[in-house]
C-alpha positions, 0 to 999 in steps of 0.5 A, a space after each residue: 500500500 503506497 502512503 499518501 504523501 512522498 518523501 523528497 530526498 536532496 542530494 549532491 550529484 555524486 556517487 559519495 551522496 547519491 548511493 546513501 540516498 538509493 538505499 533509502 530510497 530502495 528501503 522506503 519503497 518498500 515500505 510503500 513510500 512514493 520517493 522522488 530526488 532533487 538533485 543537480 546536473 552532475 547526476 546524470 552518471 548515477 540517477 538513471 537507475 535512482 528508484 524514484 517517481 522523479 528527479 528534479 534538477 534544482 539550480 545550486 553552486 558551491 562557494 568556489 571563491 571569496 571575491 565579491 564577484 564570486 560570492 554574488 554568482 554563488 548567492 544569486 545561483 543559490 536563491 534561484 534554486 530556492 525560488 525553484 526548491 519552494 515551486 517543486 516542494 508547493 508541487 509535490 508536498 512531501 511529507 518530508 525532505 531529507 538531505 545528503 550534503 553537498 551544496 544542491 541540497 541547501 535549496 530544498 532543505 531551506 524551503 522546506 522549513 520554510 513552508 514548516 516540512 519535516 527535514 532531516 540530514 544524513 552526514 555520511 563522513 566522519 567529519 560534518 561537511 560544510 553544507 550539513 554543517 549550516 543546516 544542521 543548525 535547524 532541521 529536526 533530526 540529524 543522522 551519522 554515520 560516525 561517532 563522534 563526527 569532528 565539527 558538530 555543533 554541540 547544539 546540535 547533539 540532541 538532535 542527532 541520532 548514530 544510523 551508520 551509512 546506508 549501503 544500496 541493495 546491490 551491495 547488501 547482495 554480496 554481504 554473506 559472500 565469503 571472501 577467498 584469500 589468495 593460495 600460494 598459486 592461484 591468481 591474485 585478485 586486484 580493484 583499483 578505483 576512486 573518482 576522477 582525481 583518484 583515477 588520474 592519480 592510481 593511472 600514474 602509480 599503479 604501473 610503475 609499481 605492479 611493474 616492480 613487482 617480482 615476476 611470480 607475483 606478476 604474472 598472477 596478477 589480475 588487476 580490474 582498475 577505474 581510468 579516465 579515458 585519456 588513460 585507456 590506451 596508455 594504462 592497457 599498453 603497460 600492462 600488456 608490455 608488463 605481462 599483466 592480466 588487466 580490465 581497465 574501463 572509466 566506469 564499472 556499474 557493477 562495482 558492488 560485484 567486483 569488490 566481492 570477487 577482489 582479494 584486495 582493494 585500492 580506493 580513495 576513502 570516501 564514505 560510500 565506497 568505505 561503507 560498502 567495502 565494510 558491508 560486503 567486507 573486503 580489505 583495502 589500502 586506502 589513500 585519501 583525497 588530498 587537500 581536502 578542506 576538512 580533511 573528511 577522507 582522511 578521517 574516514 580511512 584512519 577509523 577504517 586502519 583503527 578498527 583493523 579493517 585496512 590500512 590508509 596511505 597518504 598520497 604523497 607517501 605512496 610512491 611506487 615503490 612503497 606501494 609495490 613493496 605493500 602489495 608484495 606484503 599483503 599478497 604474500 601474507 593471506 592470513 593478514 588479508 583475511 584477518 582485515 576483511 574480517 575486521 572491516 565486515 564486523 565495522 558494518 552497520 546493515 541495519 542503517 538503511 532500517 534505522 535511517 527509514 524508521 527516523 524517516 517516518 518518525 518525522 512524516 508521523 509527527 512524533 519527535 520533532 526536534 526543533 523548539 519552532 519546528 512549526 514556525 517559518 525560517 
């Protein structure tokens, strides 16, 4: 039976916030929830298969600099894509918005307390990010996925509820997949992927690095790694030249798949590919984004390493040979790879999606608000 009203969620257009969102989406559909997404132009690689009534592209932008130029541009944008938030929440009338960081999602978050919806924010790092962090300061409930989570307001505290990060079904669908860890003969089993920046970054160390490898190590070797497509080419002649069983492509659709068959994984440690790699439970070597204005990569890869789940490497500290040297290590330690992925199933929270919907219909039942002046207008 479908509820009466839908729920609207907000999400910045990349995978790190639209996989959290499919997973509710996916749960709230079973609960009989009608869902739609507002969203910006960057989710065109991702929302196609978003299960949602509709998407709504709501006009955004990210405060890129400080000039007043640039601050007027940001501004401008962002109070259009208000005027267009107030216009699609008068349309559809969700029973609540909930967000999942990223600048897109200030527009319906804002009009949503403003025209008195419910509206809540899923942090999916363990740092707040700058977005969440400024709405933080009056929607109803906030939702995390770490404890403690570095720059929440201590206002805030009451408000917040631990859910954990919501994994997509296709995900979850691996969960009971034991992992295998290499024999001393068999193939060793590698996925390496991470974004733009991570591509273009893993496209420089990788080769060098498998190439420094001692040959019977090399030649079991079957590496599965993300590139961009200026990379392609290159990336496939190295490998090939280096007697390296490869598959490189820019985009894999069933990753989820690819980290149940790895032995081992190197990726950035965003909070959706950390969260999945917990859930399906598969060691890593994490290397986070650098320069990273709050550091939130960084953070979610060292409580990975200190759980025992992986271990996280500086960018400017992998140098091929110190990474040909990890992997010699890991791929000749089983014992080591299966004792980590064991560590990071057991840092998995398969219930956040349950948990993440339950304060989801909370808020469109009425039952703990949160807010003082929930009722009053921003």
């Amino acid at each position: 039976m479908t509820k009466t009203r839908p729920i609207l969620l907000a999400a910045g257009g990349t995978g790190g916030h639209l996989f959290p969102a499919t997973a509710l989406a996916q749960e709230l559909g079973r609960r009989g929830y009608v869902v739609e997404l507002a969203t910006d132009e960057r989710a065109e690689k991702y929302d196609s298969d978003f299960p949602a009534r509709a998407v709504h592209r709501i006009p955004s932008a990210t405060i890129a600099g400080r000039s007043p130029m640039d601050l007027a541009r940001t501004f401008a944008r962002l109070g259009f894509g208000f005027m267009r938030a107030i216009g699609l929440l008068l349309r559809v009338r969700p029973a609540v918005v909930i967000g999942f960081g990223g600048y897109p999602t200030l527009p319906p978050i804002i009009a949503a307390r403003t025209l008195r919806i419910p509206t809540a924010i899923h942090e999916q790092n363990a740092v707040m990010g700058r977005a969440n962090r400024l709405l933080s300061r009056f929607v109803n409930r906030i939702a995390l996925s770490f404890s403690p989570t570095k720059h929440l307001d201590p206002k805030a505290e009451e408000r917040a509820i631990l859910t954990g990060t919501p994994v997509r079904d296709a995900v979850l669908a691996y969960r009971n997949v034991p992992y295998a860890p290499p024999d001393p003969v068999g193939r060793l089993l590698l996925l390496v992927f991470g974004g733009s920046q991570g591509a273009q970054f893993f496209s420089e160390v990788m080769p060098p690095a498998l190439m420094a490898l001692p040959s019977p190590l090399r030649w079991r070797l079957t590496i599965v790694q993300q590139a961009r497509e200026e990379d392609l080419e290159r990336l496939t002649s190295l490998y090939k030249e280096a007697e390296i069983a490869a598959h490189v492509a820019p985009f894999f659709h069933d990753l989820p798949e690819r980290m149940a068959t790895s032995q081992l994984v190197i990726a950035r440690s965003g909070a959706s590919t950390v969260a999945e790699l917990m859930a399906i439970g598969r060691p890593c070597l994490l290397v986070p984004l650098p320069h990273a204005l709050d550091n939130d990569q960084l953070e979610n890869a060292t409580r990975l390493q200190e759980g025992g789940g992986g271990w996280c490497i500086r960018q400017n500290e992998l140098t091929p040979e110190h990474l040909a040297q990890e992997l010699q290590r890991l791929f000749t330690s089983p014992e080591v790879l299966a004792g980590a992925a064991a560590k990071a199933k057991a840092l998995a929270t398969p219930d956040a999606v349950a948990k993440l919907a339950d304060l989801v219909e909370e808020l469109a039942r009425g039952k703990r608000v949160g807010v003082e002046d929930a009722s009053a207008p921003a």
